[in-house]
C-alpha positions in Angstrom: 60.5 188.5 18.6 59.0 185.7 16.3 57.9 185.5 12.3 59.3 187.4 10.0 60.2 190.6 12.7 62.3 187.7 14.7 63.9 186.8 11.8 65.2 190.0 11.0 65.3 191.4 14.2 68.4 188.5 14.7 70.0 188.6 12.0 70.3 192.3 10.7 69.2 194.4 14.2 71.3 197.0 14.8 71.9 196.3 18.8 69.6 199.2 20.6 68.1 197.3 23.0 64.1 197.1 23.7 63.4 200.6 23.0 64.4 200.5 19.4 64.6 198.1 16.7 65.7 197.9 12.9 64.8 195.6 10.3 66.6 194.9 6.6 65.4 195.7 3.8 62.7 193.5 2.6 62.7 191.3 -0.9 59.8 193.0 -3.6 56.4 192.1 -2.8 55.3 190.5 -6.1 51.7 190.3 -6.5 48.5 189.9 -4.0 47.6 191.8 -0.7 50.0 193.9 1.2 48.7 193.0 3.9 46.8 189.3 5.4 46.0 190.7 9.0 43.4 192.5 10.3 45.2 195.2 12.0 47.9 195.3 9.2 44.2 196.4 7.2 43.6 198.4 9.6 47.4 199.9 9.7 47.1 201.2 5.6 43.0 202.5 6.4 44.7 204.9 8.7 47.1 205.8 6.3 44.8 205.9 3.6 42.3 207.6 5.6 45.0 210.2 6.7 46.4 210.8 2.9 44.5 213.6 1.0 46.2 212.3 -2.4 45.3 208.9 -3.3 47.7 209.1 -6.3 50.6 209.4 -4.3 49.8 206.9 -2.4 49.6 204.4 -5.2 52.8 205.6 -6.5 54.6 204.8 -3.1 52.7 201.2 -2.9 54.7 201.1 -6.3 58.0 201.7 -4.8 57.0 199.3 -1.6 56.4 196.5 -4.1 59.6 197.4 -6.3 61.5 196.9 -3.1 62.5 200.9 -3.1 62.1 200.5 0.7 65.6 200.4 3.0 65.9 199.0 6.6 63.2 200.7 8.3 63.9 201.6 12.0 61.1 201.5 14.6 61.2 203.7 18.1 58.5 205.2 20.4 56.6 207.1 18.1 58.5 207.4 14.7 59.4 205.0 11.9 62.1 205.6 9.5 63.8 204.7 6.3 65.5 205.9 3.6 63.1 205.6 0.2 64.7 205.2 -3.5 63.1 207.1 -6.5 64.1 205.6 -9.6 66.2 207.8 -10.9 68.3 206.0 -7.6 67.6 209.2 -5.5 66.7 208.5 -1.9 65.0 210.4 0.4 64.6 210.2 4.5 60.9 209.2 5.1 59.5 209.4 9.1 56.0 208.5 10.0 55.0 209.9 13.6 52.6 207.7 15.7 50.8 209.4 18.7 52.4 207.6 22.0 50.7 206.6 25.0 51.1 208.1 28.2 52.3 206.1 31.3 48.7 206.1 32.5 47.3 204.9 28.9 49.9 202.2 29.4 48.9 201.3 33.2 45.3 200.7 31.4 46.3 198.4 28.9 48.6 196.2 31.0 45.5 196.1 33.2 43.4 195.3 30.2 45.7 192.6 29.1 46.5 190.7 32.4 42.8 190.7 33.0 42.3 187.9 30.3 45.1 185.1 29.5 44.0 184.6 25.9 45.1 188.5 25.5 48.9 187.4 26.3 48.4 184.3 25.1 47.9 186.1 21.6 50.3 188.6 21.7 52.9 185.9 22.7 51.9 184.1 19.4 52.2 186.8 17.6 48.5 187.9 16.4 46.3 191.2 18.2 43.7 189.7 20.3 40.5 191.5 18.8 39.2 191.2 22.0 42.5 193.2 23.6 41.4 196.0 21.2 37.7 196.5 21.6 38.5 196.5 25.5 41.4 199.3 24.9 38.3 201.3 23.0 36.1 201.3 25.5 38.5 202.5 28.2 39.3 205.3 25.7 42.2 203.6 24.1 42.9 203.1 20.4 45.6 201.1 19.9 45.5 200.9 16.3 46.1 203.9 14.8 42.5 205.9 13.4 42.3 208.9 11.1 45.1 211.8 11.1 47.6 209.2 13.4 50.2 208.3 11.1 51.4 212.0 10.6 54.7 212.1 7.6 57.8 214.1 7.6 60.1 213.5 4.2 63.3 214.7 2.8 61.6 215.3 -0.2 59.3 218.3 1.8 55.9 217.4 1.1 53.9 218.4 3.5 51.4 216.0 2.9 51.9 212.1 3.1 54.2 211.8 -0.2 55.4 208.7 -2.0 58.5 207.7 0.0 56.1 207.9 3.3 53.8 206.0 1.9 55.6 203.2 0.6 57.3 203.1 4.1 53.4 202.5 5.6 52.9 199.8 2.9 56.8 198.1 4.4 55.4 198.6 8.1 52.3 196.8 7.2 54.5 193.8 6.1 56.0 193.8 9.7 53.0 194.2 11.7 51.8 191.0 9.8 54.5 189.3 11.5 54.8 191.2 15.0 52.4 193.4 16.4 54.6 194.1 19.4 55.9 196.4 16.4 52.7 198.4 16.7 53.2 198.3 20.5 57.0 200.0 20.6 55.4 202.6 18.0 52.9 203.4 21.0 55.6 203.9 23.3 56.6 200.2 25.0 59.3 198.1 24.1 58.3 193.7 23.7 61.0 192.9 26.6 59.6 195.7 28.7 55.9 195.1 28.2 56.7 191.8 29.0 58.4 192.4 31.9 55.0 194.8 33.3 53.0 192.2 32.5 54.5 189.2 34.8 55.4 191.9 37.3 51.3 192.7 37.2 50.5 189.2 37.1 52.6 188.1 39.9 51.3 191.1 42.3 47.4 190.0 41.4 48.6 186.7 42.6 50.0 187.6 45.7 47.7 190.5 46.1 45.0 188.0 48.4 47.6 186.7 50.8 48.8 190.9 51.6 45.5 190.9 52.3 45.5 188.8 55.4 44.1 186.0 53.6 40.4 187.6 51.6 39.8 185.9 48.7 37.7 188.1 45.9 34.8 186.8 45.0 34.5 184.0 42.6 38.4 182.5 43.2 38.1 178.7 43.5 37.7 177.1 46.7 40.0 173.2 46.6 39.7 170.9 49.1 39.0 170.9 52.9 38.0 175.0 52.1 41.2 176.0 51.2 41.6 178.9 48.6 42.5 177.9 44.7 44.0 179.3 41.9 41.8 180.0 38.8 43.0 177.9 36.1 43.1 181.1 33.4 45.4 182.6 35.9 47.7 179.2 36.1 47.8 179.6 32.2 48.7 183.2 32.0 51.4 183.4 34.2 53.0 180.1 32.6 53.6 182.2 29.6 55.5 184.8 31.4 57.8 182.9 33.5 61.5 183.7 32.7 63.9 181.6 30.6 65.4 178.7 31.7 69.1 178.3 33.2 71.4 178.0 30.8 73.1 174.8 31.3 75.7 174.1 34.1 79.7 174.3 33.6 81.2 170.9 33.4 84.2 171.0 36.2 87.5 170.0 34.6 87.7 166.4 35.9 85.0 164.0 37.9 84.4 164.6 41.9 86.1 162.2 44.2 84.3 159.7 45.9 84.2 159.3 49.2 86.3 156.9 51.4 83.9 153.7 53.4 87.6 152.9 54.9 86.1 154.0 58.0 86.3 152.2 61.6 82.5 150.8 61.6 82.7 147.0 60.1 80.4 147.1 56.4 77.4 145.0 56.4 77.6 141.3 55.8 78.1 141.0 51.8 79.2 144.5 51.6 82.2 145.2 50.1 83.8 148.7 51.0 86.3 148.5 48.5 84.0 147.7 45.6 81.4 150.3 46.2 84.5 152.9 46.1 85.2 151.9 43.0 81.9 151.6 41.5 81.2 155.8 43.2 84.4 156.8 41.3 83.5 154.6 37.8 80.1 156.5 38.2 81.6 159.4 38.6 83.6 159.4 36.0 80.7 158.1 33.5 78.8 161.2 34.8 81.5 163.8 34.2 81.6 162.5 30.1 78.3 162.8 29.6 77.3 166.3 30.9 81.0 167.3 29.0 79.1 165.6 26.2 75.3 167.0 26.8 76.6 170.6 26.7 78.6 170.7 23.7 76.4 172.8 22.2 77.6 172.2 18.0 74.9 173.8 16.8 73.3 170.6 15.8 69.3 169.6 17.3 70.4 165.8 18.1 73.6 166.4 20.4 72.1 165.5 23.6 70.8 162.0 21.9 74.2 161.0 20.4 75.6 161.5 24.4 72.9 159.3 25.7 74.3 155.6 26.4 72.1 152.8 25.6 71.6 151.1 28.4 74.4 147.8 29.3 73.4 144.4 30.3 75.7 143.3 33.5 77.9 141.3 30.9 78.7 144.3 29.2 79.2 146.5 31.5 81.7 143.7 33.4 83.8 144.4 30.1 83.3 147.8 30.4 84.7 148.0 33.7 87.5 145.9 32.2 88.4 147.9 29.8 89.5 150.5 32.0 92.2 148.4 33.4 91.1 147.8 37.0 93.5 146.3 39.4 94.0 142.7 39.3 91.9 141.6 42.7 88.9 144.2 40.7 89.7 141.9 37.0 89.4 139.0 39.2 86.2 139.8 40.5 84.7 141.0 36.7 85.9 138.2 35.3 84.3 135.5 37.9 81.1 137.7 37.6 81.0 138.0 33.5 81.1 134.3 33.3 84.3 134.3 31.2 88.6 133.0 32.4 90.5 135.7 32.7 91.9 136.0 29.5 88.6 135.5 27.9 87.9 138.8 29.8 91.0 140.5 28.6 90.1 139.8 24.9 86.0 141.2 25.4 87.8 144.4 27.0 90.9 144.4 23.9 87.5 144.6 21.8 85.9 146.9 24.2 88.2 149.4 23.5 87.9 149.7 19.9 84.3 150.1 19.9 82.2 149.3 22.6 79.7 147.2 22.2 79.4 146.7 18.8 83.4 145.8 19.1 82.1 142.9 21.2 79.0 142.2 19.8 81.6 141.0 16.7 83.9 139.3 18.6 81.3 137.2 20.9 78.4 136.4 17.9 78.3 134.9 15.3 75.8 135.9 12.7 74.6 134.6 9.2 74.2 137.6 6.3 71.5 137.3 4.0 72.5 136.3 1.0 72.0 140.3 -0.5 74.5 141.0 2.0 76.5 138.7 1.2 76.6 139.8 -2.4 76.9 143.3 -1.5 80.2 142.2 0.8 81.4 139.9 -2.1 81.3 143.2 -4.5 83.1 145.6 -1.9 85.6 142.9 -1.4 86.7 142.4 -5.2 86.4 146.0 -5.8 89.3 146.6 -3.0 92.3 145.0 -4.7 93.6 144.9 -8.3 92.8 141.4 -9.3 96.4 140.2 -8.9 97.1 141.7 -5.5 93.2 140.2 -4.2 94.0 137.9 -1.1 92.3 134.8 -1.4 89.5 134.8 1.3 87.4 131.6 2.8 83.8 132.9 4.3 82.2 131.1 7.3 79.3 133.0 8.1 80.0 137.1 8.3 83.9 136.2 9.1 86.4 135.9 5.9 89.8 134.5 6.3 92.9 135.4 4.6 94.1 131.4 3.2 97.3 131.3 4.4 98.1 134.3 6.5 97.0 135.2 10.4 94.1 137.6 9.4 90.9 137.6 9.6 87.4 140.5 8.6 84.1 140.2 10.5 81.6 141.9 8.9 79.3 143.6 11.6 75.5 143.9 10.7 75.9 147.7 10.6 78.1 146.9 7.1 81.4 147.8 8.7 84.3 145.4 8.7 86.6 144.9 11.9 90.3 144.0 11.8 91.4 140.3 13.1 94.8 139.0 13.8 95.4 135.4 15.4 97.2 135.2 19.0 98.1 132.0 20.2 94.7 129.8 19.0 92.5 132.6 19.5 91.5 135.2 17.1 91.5 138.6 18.5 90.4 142.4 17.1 93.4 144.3 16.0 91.7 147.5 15.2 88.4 149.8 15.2 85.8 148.8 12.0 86.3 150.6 8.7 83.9 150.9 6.1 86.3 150.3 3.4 87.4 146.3 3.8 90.7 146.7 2.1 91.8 149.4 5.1 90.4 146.6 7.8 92.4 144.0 6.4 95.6 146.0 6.1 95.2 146.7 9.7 94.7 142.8 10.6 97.6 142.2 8.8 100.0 144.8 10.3 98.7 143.6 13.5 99.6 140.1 12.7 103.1 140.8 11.4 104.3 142.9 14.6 102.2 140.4 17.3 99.8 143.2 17.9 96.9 140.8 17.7 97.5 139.8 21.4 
């Protein structure tokens, strides 16, 4: 389903599967055309055609547009809905459609596998005009023609009465949206049509090889003689292949990798050990991110906010870090990174808080434009009563509690991170906060109990 008949279909269908389908009650149709299609035009000339009153069938266009119109309730040949007269009376109203028989139908699949751009349509919701001039000259109408829509109402016309007529008018809405309504009217659910159609396709296709290998005259020859595939066919069956996979079920923890501690000596400059740990560190990396890919919150941009940006080897040394490797693995990162050991220990400290825009902070230093600046200056004053303000010095984006072992860095995102001094070296105390007045109370906690180390 798709358009409006999707659309209601989901939201308000009442569960019956393929061979039956109920949509709400639609809103009044103020104004203009009932209809904007061609065959919803040619859905009220059969009515009209078929009415011998024209009168009532103003008076139920009336009622359509007032919205008098309940769900209506489409099945192989008979729609149904309950109609509201004004004085709040309502009234069963069923409109029988001629079905086709399963030999009518075997004609029509044929008629529509024969040419993609007839699926193609139908898929996009509109009736190929081509699909119904073919189905006319092999002695099928598929839109309905004088005397088809026959009415049956509570009310016991026995003519097409009001309430009927108004529930053509609603109808003619829907087909606008969905002619696959038209279709389950003549007799063949969407999902089962479908189904005949790729089953019909896909035996075409395979129909040559059964054959022993004769081609019908006018397939495509490729290369070197060998038989082809008509590009209309390529694009017709590519609308009827079947959903895709749902996606896969994330184990509860990371596969193990494998053990090189095996009796043949490793390759000169290969190191066993580190490889092992690299398998399991990808491993692990890949078990967070498919948990993170298929969290399906509802939102369109979940997959992108899983997606890493890719690490230079310096970051992902701290990443590794950060895990708190071994000390021979530390070693290793930190002789690789370029920085002491402790320099290391600090980069993963930061690592931890925030990746790396936690150590962007703590390696760089920056210079804020002066709006910045202002903007920082603002937030800053705005935090703290005037008698309980630290004073701050500024060097750059870093200001400095006078007096006291804490420090704020102001990232170029606009968030402030937490510093407390260890030893001679600053060091982060805390993830970034947007509100400066919560980073500095962290840096200064951290300070007090030695946290900053």
């Amino acid at each position: 389903m798709s358009g409006y008949g999707q659309e209601h279909g989901r939201r308000h269908g009442q569960g019956q599967g393929d061979e039956e389908r109920t949509f709400a009650a639609l809103p009044p149709a103020l104004g203009g055309a009932f209809t904007r299609t061609w065959w919803g035009r040619a859905w009220l000339k059969a009515l009209e055609d078929s009415a011998l009153d024209l009168q009532q069938l103003k008076a139920g266009r009336r009622q359509a547009r007032a919205g008098a119109v309940g769900a209506v309730s489409v099945r192989p040949g008979r729609i149904t809905a309950m109609v509201k007269d004004r004085d709040g009376t309502s009234y069963r109203g069923d409109v029988l459609v001629r079905e086709f028989t399963e030999e009518q139908w075997e004609r029509l699949v044929d008629l529509a596998v024969d040419s993609a751009g007839h699926i193609a349509a139908l898929l996009d919701r509109e009736m190929p005009p081509h699909l119904v001039e073919d189905a006319a000259e092999a002695g099928l109408d598929l839109l309905p023609g004088v005397g088809d829509l026959e009415a049956e109402c509570g009310c016991e016309a026995w003519d097409h009465c009001p309430h009927t007529a108004a529930l053509c008018y609603q109808v003619a809405r829907l087909l606008d949206e969905d002619p696959f309504v038209l279709l389950l009217m003549r007799g063949r659910g969407e999902r089962a049509l479908l189904e005949d159609l790729q089953a019909r396709s896909a035996a075409r296709a395979a129909a040559p090889s059964a054959r022993g290998g004769d081609e019908p005259a006018g397939r495509p020859v490729g290369p070197g003689g060998m038989p082809g595939v008509s590009a209309e066919e390529v694009f017709a069956a590519g609308f009827l292949v079947p959903p895709l996979p749902g996606p896969p079920v994330v184990p509860a923890a990371p596969g193990r990798s494998p053990s090189l501690d095996t009796d043949t000596p490793p390759e000169p400059g290969v190191d066993p050990a580190a490889l092992e740990l690299l398998a399991t560190e990808a491993a692990a990396r890949a078990h967070r991110l498919l948990g993170t890919l298929t969290v399906a919150d509802g939102r369109g941009d979940a997959a992108e906010e899983g997606v890493e940006a890719p690490l230079t080897v310096a970051q992902d040394a701290v990443r590794l870090a950060a895990g708190a490797p071994v000390p021979w693995v530390a070693a290793r990162l930190a002789s690789g990174s370029g920085r002491s050991r402790a320099e290391l220990e600090l980069a993963a400290r930061a690592w931890r808080f925030g990746g790396p825009a936690a150590l962007s902070v703590l390696d760089e230093e920056w210079a804020p434009e002066a709006e910045a600046v202002d903007r920082a200056a603002v937030r800053l004053a705005e935090a703290w009563d005037d008698g309980d303000r630290p004073a701050l010095r500024r060097s750059g984006a870093r200001w400095t509690v006078v007096g006291a072992e804490a420090q704020l860095r102001l990232g170029e995102d606009g968030r402030w991170w937490p510093y407390a001094k260890a030893g001679a070296r600053w060091s982060p105390a805390g993830p970034a906060e947007r509100d400066p007045a919560a980073a500095l109370a962290t840096a200064f906690a951290a300070g007090a109990t030695g946290a900053g180390g």
